[in-house]
C-alpha positions as CSV (number, residue, x, y, z in Angstrom):
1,X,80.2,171.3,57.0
2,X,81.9,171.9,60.2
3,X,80.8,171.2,63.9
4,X,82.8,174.5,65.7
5,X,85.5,172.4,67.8
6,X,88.6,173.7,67.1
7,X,91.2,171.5,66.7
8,X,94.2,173.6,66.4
9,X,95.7,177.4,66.2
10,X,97.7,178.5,63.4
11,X,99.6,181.6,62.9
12,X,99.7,183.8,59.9
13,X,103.9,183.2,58.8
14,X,103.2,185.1,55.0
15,X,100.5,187.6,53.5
16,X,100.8,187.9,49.7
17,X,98.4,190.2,47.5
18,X,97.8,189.5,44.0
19,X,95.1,192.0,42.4
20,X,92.1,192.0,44.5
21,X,92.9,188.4,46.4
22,X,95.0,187.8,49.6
23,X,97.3,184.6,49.9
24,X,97.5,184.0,53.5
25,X,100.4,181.4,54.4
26,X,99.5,179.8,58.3
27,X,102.0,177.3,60.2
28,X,100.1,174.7,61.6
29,X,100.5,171.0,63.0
30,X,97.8,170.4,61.0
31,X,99.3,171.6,57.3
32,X,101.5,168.1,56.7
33,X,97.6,166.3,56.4
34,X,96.2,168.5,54.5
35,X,95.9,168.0,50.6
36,X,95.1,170.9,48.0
37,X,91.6,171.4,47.1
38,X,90.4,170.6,50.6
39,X,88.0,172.8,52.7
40,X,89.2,174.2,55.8
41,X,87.6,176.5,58.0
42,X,89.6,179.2,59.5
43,X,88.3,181.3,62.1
44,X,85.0,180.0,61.0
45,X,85.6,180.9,57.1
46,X,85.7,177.9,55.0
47,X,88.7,178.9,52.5
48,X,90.4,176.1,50.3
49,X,93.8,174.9,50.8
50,X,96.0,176.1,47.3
51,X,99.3,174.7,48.8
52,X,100.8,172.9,51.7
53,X,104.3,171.3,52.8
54,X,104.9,169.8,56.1
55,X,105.0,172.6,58.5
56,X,102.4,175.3,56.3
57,X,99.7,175.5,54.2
58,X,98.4,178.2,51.8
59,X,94.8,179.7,51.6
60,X,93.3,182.2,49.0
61,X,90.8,185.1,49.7
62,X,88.7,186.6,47.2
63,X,87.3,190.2,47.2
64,X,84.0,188.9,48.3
65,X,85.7,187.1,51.5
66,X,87.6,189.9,52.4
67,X,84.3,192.3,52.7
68,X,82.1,189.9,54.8
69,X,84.6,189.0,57.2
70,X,87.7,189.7,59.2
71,X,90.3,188.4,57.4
72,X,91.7,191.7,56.3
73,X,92.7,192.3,59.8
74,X,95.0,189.2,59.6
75,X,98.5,190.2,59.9
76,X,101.5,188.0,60.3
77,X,101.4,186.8,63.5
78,X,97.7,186.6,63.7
79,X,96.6,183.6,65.4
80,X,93.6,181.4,63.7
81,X,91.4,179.0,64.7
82,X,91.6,175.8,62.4
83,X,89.3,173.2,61.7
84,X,88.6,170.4,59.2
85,X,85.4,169.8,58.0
86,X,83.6,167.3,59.7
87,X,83.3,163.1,58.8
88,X,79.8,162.0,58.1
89,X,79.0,158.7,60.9
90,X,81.4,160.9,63.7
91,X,79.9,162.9,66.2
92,X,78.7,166.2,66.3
93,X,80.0,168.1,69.2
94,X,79.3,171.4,68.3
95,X,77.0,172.3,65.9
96,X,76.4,172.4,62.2
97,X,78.4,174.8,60.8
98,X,78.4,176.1,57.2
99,X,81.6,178.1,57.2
100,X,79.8,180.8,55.7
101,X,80.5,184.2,57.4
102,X,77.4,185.9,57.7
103,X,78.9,189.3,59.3
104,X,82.2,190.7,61.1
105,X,81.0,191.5,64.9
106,X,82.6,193.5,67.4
107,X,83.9,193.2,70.7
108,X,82.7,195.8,73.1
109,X,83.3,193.7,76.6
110,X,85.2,191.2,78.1
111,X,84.8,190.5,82.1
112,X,86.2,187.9,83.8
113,X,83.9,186.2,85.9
114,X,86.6,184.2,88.2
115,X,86.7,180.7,86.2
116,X,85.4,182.0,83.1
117,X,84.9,184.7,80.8
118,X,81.8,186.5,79.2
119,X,82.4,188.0,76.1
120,X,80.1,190.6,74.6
121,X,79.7,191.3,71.0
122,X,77.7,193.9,68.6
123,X,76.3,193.1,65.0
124,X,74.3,194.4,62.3
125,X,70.3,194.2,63.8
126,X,69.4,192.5,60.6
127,X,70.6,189.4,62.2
128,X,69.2,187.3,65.4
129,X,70.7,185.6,68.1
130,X,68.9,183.1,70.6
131,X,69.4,182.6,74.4
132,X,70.7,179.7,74.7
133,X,70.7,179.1,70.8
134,X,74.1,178.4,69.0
135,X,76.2,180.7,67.3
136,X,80.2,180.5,65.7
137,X,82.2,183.5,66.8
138,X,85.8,183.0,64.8
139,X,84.4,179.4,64.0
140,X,84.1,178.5,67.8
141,X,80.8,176.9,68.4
142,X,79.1,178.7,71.5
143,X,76.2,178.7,73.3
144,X,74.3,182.5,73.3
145,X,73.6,183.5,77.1
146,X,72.2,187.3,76.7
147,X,70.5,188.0,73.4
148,X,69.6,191.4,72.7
149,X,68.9,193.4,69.3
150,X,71.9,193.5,67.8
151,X,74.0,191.8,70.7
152,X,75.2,188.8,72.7
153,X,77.0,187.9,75.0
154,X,78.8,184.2,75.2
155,X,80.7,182.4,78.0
156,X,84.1,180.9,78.0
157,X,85.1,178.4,80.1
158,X,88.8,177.6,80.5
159,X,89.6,174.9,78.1
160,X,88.1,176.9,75.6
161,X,90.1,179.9,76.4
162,X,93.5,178.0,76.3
163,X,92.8,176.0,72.6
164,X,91.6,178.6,70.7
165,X,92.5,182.4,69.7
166,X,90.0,183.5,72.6
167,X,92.7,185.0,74.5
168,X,93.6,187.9,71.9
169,X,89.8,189.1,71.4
170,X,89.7,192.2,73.6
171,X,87.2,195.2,73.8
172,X,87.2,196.6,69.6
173,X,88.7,193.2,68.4
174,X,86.6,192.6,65.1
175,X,85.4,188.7,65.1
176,X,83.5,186.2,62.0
177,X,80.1,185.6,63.2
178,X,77.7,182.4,62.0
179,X,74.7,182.3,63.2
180,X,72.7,179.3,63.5
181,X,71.4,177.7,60.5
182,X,68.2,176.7,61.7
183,X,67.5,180.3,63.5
184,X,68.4,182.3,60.0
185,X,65.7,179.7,58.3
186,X,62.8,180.4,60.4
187,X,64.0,184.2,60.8
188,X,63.6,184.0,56.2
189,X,60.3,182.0,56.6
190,X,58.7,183.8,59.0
191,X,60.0,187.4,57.3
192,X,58.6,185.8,53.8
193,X,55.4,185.2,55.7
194,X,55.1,189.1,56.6
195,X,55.9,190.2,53.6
């Protein structure tokens, strides 16, 4: 589990392919801690750690990764929001986040609003967003401000802008989306209901 504060950006140093799975090798000031076997979530995709050394770490994608989110897109010199996975008894700042990509969304705005930025992205219609509910675009915990059928917008305030990869989403860039856990529980129980 994972609360959607980012605590670092990496960048992409090596891409190796081996049959269908991508090896993605990210420098990070966060690689030295890391051990193998442990769950990290980059750009909101919990992947494992295969390999680290002091500067780097290594992280595997399967076939079924690489079709539900954007991580073929990565290229060297991609930068990725990091984060471990939460400590039970800490606080939750954001909010609970699987690390599950449920969809790759789409960029079709960005304005800047003098102080902040609002971001607008599309999706598949056969997931709901919430005004004012949460969502994790590129593992960032946000807070929805326009919710339409198959769109939402998000606002970005400054801090958030400078810490994570934010600043290199533009109009077309393709983004992993979580929506809330709670929301996609009641959207399955009440569609169950109907059916």
């Amino acid at each position: 589990m994972f609360t959607g504060i980012i605590e670092e950006v990496g960048v992409v140093t090596s891409i190796q392919k081996e049959a269908g799975n991508i090896h993605f090798t990210i420098s990070s000031a966060l690689s030295a801690g890391f051990k193998i076997d442990q769950s990290v979530a980059h750009n909101g995709c919990c992947l494992t750690v295969v390999a680290q050394n002091e500067k780097e770490h290594v992280v595997t994608a399967i076939q079924e990764t690489l079709l539900k989110t954007n991580l073929g897109t990565w290229q060297v010199g991609s930068k990725i929001n990091i984060e471990r996975c939460m400590q039970l008894g800490g606080r939750l700042d954001g909010h609970m986040v699987q690390g599950h990509v449920d969809c790759v969304g789409s960029c079709t705005e960005v304005l800047d609003e003098n102080g902040s930025w609002r971001f607008t992205f599309e999706h598949p219609e056969s997931f709901v967003t919430v005004e004012k509910g949460s969502i994790t675009v590129n593992g960032t915990s946000l807070t929805v401000v326009d919710a339409q059928k198959g769109r939402f917008s998000v606002c970005i305030i400054p801090y958030t802008y400078e810490h994570t990869n934010f600043k290199q989403i533009e109009a077309g860039t393709q983004v992993n989306l979580e929506f809330d856990i709670i929301g996609k529980y009641v959207a399955r129980y009440l569609g169950l209901q109907q059916a």
